[in-house]
C-alpha positions in Angstrom: 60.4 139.4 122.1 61.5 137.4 125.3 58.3 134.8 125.0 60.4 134.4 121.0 63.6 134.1 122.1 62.8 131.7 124.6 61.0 129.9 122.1 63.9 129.4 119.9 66.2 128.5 123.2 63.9 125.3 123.6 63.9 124.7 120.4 67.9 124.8 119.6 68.0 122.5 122.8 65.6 120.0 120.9 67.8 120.1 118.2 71.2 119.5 119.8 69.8 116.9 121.9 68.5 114.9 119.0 68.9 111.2 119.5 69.3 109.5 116.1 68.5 105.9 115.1 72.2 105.3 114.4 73.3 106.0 118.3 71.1 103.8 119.1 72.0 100.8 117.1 75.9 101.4 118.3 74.7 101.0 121.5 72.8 97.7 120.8 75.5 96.5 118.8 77.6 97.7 121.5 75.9 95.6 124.3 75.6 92.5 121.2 79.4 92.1 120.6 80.5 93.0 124.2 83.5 95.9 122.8 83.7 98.7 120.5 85.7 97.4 118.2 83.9 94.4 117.5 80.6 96.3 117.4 82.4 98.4 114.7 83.0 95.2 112.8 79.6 94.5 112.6 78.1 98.0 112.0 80.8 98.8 108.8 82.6 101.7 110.9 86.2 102.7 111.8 86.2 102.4 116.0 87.3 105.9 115.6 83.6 107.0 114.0 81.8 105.3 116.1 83.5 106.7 119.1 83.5 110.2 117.8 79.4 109.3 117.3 79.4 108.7 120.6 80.8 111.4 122.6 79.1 113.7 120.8 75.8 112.2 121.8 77.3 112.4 125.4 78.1 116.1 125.1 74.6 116.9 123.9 72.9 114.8 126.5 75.1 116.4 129.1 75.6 112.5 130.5 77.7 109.5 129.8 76.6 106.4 128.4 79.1 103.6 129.3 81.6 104.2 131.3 85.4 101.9 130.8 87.2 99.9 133.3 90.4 98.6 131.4 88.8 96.7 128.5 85.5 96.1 130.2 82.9 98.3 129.1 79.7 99.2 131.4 76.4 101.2 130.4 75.5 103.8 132.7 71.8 104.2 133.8 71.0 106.7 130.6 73.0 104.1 128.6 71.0 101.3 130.2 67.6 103.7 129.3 69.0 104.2 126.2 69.6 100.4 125.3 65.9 99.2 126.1 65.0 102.1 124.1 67.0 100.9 121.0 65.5 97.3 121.5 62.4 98.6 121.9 62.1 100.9 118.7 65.0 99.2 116.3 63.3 95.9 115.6 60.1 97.9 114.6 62.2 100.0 112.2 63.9 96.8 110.5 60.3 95.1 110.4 58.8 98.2 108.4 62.2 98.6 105.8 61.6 95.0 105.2 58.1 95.0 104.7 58.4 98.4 102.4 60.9 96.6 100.2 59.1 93.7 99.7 56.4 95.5 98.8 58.5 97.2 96.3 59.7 93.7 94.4 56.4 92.9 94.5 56.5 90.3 97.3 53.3 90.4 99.8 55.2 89.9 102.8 57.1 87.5 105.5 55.0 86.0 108.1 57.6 85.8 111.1 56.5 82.7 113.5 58.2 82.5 117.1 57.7 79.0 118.5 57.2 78.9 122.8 57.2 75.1 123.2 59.4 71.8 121.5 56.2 70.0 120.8 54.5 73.0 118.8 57.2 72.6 116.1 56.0 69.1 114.8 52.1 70.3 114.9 53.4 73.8 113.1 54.5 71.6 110.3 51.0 70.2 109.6 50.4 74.2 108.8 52.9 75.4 106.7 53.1 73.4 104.2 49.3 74.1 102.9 49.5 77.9 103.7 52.5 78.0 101.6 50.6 76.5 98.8 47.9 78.5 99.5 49.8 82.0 99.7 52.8 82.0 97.2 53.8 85.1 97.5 54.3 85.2 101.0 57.5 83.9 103.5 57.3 82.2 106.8 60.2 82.3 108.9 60.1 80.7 111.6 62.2 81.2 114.7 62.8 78.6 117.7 64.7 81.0 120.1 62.3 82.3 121.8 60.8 79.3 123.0 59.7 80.2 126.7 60.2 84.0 126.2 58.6 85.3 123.1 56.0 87.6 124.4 58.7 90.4 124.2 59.8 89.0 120.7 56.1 89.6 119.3 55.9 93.4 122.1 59.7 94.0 119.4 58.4 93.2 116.1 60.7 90.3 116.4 57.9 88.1 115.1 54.3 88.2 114.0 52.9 85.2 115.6 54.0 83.6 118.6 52.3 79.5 119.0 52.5 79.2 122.3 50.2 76.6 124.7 51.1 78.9 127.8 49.1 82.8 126.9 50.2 85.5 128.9 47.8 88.0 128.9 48.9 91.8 128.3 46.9 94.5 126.8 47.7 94.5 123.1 47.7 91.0 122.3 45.6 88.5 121.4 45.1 84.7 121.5 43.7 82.7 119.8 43.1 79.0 120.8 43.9 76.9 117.4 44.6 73.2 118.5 43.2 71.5 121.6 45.0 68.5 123.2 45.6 66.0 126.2 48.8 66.2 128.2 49.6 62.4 128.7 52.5 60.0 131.0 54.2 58.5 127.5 55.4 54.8 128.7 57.1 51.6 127.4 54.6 49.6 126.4 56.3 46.8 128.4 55.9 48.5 131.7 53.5 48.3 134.5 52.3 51.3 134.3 51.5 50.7 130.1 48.8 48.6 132.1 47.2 51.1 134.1 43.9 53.4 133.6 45.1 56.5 134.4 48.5 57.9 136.4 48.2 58.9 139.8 50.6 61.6 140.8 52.3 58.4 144.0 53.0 56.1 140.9 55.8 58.6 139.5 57.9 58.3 142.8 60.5 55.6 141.5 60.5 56.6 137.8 62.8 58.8 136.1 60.6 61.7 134.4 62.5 63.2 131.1 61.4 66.4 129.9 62.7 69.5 127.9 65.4 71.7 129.2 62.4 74.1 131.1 62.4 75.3 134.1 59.7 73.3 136.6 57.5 76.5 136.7 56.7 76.1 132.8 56.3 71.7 132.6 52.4 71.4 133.3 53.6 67.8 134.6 54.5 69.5 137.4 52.2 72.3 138.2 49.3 70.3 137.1 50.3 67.4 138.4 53.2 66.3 140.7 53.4 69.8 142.7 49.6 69.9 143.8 49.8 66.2 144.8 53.2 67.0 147.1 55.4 64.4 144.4 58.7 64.2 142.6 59.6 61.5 140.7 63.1 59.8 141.8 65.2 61.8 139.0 64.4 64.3 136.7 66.1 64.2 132.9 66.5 66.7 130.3 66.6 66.2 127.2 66.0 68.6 124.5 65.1 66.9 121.1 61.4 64.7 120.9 62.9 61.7 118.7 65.6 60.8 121.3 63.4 61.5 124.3 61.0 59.1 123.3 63.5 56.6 122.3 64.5 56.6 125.8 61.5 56.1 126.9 60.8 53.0 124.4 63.8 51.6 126.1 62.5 51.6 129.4 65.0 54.5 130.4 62.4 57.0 131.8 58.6 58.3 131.4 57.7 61.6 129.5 54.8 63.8 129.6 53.6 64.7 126.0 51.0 65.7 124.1 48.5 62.9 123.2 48.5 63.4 119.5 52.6 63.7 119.6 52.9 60.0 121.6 50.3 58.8 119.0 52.9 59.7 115.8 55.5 57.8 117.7 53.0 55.2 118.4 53.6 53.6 115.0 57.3 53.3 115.2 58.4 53.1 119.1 57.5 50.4 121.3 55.6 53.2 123.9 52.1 53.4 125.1 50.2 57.0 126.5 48.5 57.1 129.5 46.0 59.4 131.0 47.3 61.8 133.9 45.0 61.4 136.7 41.7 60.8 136.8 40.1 63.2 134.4 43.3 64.0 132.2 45.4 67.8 131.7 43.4 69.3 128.6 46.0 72.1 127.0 45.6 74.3 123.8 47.9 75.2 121.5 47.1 79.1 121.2 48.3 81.6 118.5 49.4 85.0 120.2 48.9 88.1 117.8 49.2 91.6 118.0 45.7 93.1 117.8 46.8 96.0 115.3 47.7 93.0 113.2 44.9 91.0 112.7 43.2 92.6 109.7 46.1 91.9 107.5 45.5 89.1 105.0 47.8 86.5 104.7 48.1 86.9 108.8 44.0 85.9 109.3 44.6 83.7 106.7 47.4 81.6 108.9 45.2 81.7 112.0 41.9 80.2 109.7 44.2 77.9 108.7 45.2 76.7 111.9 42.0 76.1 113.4 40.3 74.4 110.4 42.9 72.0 110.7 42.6 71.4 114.3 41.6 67.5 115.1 40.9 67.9 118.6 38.3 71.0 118.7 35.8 70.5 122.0 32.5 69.9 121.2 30.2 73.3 121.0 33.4 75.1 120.0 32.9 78.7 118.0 35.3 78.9 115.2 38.4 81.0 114.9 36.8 83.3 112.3 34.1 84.3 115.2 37.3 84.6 118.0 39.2 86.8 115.9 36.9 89.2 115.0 
């Protein structure tokens, strides 16, 4: 009789102690909007329901959750557990509603595709317009914010398929190299160095060197190149869109490290020429980062076949993507 009544103990303290999905999105909202009334706003609740939520959550948990300094608000460590918990588990519940009710109107599905690099977008385009003609039914979406930092995105449920030319390799996820390519020192044509055979790391010391808004770590002009060979070049420009970049550079404002096939569109229209870094050239791929449990879904494998067939750089001896993925 003691062994049952103890039994039932733990289980009433399971049940009071229940953390529902709706605590958990107040406190993402919370940590979103920065207050509780604005996070109200957003969730459809009277600041009074949401507070009353709240501190009954505390009282069961026997702990606060954010604690108030005037109008600052500031998540305790089991708020701060509870918040990577709700960004952890939410997105996956918002992925599955929407993938149930397209499947109730009869839609296949939304293929979500994060972008980790600025010159991924314009090779992306070459994809999306036959997969859409090839696969009616289903939706691409593609999302540009997490460029440098969608590994979490596709960990979340954020996204399906991250293109990315920099893989980070975590149990779970795998890449799949769809489009091979040469890092190149894009140039006036006008300028001395249009002239030369290949770019040696010294011959970037009085040029200005434009380049996305990255951090150093993540340029491959820089860890590939400049960095081993102890260079900098004389100022280093940001820049965030490819059109204007490489109109500076066609005006003899600057140098820019792009992919060859990128500098060769441009080619046509801008006065600019590509030259090979170093001796022997930086070979990068483009690679398509997948979550493993995903891969026998259709219309996914579908997207990553179509990728590679229409790869114009493949290496020589190269198995096909069909043989990687499986």
């Amino acid at each position: 009789m003691a062994l049952f009544h103890q039994s039932m103990k733990s289980t009433h303290e399971l049940r009071i102690t229940m953390i529902e999905r709706s605590h958990l999105a107040i406190l993402r909202e919370v940590h979103r909007q920065g207050s509780l009334t604005a996070a109200a706003d957003s969730l459809y609740l009277s600041q009074s329901a949401l507070s009353h939520s709240m501190k009954k959550l505390e009282q069961q948990l026997g702990t606060p959750v954010w604690t108030k300094s005037g109008r600052s608000l500031h998540f305790t460590q089991a708020g701060q557990y509870l918040l990577r918990l709700a960004e952890r588990v939410l997105p996956q519940f918002e992925h599955a509603e929407s993938q149930m009710q397209q499947f109730s109107t009869g839609q296949r599905g939304t293929l979500r595709i994060g972008m980790e690099c600025h010159p991924c977008y314009q090779w992306l385009l070459k994809v999306v317009n036959p997969y859409l003609k090839a696969w009616p039914d289903v939706d691409v979406d593609v999302k540009q914010k997490f460029q440098f930092g969608g590994l979490g995105a596709l960990f979340g449920y954020e996204i399906d398929v991250l293109v990315t030319p920099d893989p980070l390799l975590r149990p779970g996820i795998r890449y799949i190299p769809v489009f091979d390519y040469e890092q190149v020192l894009v140039v006036d044509a006008q300028s001395p160095l249009a002239e030369a055979d290949y770019i040696a790391p010294e011959m970037l010391l009085d040029q200005t060197l434009i380049t996305y808004p990255v951090e150093q770590s993540r340029l491959d002009i820089y860890t590939s190149f400049l960095t081993p060979a102890k260079c900098s070049p004389r100022k280093h420009k940001l820049i965030e869109t490819t059109d204007i970049m490489l109109q500076m550079v066609a005006a003899g404002r600057g140098v820019a490290a792009l992919p060859k096939w990128l500098a060769k569109e441009y080619g046509d229209k801008l006065s600019i020429k590509a030259v090979r870094l170093g001796e022997t050239g930086i070979q990068k791929h483009i690679h398509l980062g997948v979550r493993e449990t995903d891969l026998e879904i259709d219309y996914l494998s579908a997207f990553i076949t179509l990728a590679d067939s229409l790869s114009e750089h493949r290496q020589p001896g190269e198995n096909s993507t069909a043989t990687r993925v499986n």
